[in-house]
N, C-alpha and C positions, 0 to 999 in steps of 0.2 A: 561847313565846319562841323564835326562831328560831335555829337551830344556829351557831355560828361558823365563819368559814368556813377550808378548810384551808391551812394556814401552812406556807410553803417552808423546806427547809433550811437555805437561805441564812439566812433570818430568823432561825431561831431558832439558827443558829450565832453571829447578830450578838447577839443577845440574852445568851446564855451568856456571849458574851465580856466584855459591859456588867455584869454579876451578876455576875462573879467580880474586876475587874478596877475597876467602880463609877469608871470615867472612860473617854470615847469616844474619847482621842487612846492610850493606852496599848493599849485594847481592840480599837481597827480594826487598831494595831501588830500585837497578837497573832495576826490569822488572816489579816492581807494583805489588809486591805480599805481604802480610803480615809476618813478621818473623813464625808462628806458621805454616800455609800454605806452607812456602816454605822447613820448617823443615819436616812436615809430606812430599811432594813431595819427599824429596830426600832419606828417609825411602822407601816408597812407593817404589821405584825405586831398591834401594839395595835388598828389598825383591823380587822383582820382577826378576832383574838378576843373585841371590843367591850370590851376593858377596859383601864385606864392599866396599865402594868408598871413605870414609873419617874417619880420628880421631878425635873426639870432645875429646877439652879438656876444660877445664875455660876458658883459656887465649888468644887460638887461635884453627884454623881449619888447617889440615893438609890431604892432597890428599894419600889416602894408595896408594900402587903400583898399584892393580888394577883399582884405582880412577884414575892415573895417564896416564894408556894407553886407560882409555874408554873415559877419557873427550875430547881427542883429536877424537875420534868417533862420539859425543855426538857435538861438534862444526861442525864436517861434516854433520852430516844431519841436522842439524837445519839448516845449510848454503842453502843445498840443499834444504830442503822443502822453505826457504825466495827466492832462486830463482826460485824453481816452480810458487808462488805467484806472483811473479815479471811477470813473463811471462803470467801467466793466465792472469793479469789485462794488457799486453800490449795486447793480443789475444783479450780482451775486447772492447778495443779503436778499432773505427774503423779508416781507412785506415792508419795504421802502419804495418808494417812489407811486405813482399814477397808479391806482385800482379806479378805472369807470365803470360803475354801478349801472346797471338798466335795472329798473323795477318796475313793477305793474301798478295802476293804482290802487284796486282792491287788496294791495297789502302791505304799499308805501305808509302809510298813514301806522299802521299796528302794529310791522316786525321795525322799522326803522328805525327807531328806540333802542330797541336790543342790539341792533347792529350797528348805529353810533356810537355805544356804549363800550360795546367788546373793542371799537378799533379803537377809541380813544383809551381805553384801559390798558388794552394789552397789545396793538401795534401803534402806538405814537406817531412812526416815523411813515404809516404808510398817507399817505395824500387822497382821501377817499374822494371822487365826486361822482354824486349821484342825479340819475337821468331816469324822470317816469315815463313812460310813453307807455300806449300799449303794445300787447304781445306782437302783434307783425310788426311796428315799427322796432322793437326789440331785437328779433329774429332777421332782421335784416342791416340791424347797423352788428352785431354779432360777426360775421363772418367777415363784413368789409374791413372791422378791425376798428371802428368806432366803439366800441363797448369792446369790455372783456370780460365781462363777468354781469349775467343775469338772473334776479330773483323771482321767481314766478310759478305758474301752477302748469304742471306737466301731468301726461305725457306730452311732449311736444312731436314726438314723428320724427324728429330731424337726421337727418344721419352722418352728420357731420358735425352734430354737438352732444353731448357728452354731458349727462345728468347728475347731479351729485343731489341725494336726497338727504330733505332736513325732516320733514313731521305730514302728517296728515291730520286734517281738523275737519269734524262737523258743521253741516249748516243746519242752522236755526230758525225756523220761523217765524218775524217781528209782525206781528197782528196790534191793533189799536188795544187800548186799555178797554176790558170791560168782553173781548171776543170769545163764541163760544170754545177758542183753544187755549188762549190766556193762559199761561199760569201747567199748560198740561207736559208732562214728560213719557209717555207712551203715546204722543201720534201716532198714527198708521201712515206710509208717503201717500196709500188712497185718497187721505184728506186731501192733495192739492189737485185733487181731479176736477174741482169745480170752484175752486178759488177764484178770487178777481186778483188775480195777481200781477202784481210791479215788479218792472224790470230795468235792467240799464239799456242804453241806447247799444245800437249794432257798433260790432268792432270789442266790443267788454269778453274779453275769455269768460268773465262770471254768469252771466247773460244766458250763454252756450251750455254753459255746467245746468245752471238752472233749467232751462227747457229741456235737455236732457235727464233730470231727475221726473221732472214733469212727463215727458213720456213715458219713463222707466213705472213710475206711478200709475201710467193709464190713462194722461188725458189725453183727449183727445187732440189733434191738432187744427180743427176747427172752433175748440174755445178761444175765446178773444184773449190777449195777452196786451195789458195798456202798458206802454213804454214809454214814458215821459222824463227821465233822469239821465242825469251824465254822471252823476256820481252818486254811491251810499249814502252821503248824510239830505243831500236832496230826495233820496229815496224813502228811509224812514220818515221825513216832514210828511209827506204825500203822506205814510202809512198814519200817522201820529195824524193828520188831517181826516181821516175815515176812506181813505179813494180806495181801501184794496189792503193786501198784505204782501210779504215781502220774501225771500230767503236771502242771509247773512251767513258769511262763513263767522265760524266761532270766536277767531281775534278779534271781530271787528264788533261784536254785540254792544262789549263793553264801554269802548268809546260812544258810538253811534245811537247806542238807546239811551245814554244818558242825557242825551240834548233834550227829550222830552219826557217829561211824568206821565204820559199819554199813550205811552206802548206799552207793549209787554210780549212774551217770549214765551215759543211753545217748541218744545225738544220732542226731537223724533226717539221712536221703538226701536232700540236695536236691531241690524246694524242701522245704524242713522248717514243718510248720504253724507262725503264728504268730498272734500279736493284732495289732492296730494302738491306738495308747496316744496321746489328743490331752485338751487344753483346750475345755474346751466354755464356751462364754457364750450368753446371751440374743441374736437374733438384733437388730440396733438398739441394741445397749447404748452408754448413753453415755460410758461407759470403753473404747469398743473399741477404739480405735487405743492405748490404754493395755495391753489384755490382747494386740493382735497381736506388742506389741512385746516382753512379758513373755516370748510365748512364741517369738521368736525368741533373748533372750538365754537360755532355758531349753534350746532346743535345743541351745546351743554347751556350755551347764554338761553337757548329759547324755551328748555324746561320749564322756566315759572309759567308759562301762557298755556291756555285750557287746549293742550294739542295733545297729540302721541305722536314722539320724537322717533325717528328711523333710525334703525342700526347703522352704523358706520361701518365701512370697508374694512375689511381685516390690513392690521396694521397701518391706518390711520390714527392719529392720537390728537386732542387736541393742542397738544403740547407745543409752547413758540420756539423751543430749542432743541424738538426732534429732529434726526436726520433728515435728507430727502427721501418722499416717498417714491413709488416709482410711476406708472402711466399712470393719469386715471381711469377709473373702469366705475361705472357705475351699480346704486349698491342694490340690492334688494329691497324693498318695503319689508321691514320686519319692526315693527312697532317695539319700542324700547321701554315704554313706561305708558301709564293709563291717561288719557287726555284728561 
């Protein structure tokens, strides 16, 4: 027996309307169709599934048996294409629905404040959830499409993700209260050449930055490096304890030295080493002009914090009811304002 063949929206919007309504000058009323129009649609449609769906008599409309078990058919998928629509136009809207956050931990703790803040302020409707891991487990739930959107410290290498830069901060050296650096703002980086210095366990991107300043500095790679922490504030204890001294990017001093009256803070000679701290997305993502624009309103939220905030992209704005912009392209480091 041969298949029926496929029936237009139209039709079976004409149909539903004749089933619920069981007379065709009320029913064409209901969805702005003409009586003659929605007579031929619901024709159309019997010929098309081979089978009668109504009895036209003078007086009234009557749903055959077969009318009977498809109109309930016929309101299913008209339900379901109004909620396909429905969805398209909220995927339309930007910052509605699902943003997942990857963040690092050495900056979960400092920028997430500011970035709870802006989405609760000025996107309500978007559904943020956030996921710390570190940087490779970041970089690889990234692509698979587990994460869309990562806060972290770049460069990252990647060539198929796509940097959006927010600021660049200083690291600081937390030495115990009373150390001969305490308290100094012209270090030399020569001073960490013979430091007892603490650090985070393997797998930390901070970790990496640190022994890289450490050589840049001149130590050698035969000095001992004790690594005893999984995180910052168990790092200063140990410093606040006398075991050694530390480096701290600049957001975090604030928080993390306060836990003890026991430390204190030694700033380096200009330039003074730092990180550089951006948004990463999939290169091509179809949110992109959604994440360029996140992260220019994020650069404006992150001004109050001891950073130098990066230029934005020409024609990015932080603006929630600017146009679209267009690909992302990632921006220059051009420092905006004085950390």
């Amino acid at each position: 027996m041969p298949r029926a063949k496929q029936p237009s929206l139209s039709q079976l919007r004409a149909f539903a309307a004749v089933a619920e309504h069981l007379h065709f000058r009320d029913a064409a009323a209901a969805i702005g169709m003409s009586q003659p129009a929605l007579s031929g649609a619901l024709s159309a449609l019997e010929e098309a599934l081979g089978v009668q769906l109504v009895e036209r008599t003078t007086r009234r409309v009557l749903l055959s048996p077969a009318g009977e078990r498809l109109a309930v058919r016929a309101k299913a998928v008209l339900y379901a294409v109004g909620a396909l629509l429905d969805e398209a136009e909220a995927v339309r809207a930007p910052f509605t629905g699902v943003l997942r956050l990857g963040v690092i931990p050495t900056v979960a703790p400092y920028l997430l404040p500011s970035v709870l803040r802006l989405v609760q302020e000025r996107y309500p409707a978007l559904d943020l959830q956030v996921h710390e891991e570190q940087t490779s487990s970041l970089l690889e739930g990234l692509p698979a499409g587990r994460l869309d959107l990562l806060l972290l410290a770049v460069p990252l290498g990647q060539p198929a993700v796509t940097e959006l830069p927010l600021f660049e901060e200083d690291f600081v050296l937390i030495t115990p209260d009373g150390h001969e650096f305490a308290g100094r703002h012209d270090l030399p980086r020569e001073a960490l050449r013979e430091l007892p210095l603490l650090l985070l366990d393997e797998g930390h991107c901070l970790r990496d930055q640190a022994l890289d300043i450490c050589r840049e500095a001149g130590r050698a790679d035969g000095v001992p490096v004790t690594t005893t922490a999984a995180g910052l504030a168990t790092l200063v204890q140990l410093v606040a304890g006398g075991l050694g001294v530390t480096l701290l990017p600049r957001t975090a001093v604030r928080v993390e030295t306060g836990r003890s009256d026991r430390l204190a803070t030694g700033y380096f000679a200009a330039p003074a080493p730092a990180r550089r701290i951006a948004l990463a997305m999939r290169t091509g993502a179809a949110r992109a002009a959604e994440f360029e624009e996140f992260a220019a309103a994020l650069r404006e939220a992150l001004r109050e914090l001891p950073v130098r905030v990066a230029a934005a992209p020409p024609g990015v704005t932080p603006r929630a009811d600017r146009p679209a912009a267009s690909s992302a392209t990632a921006a220059a480091w051009r420092p905006a304002s004085p950390g």
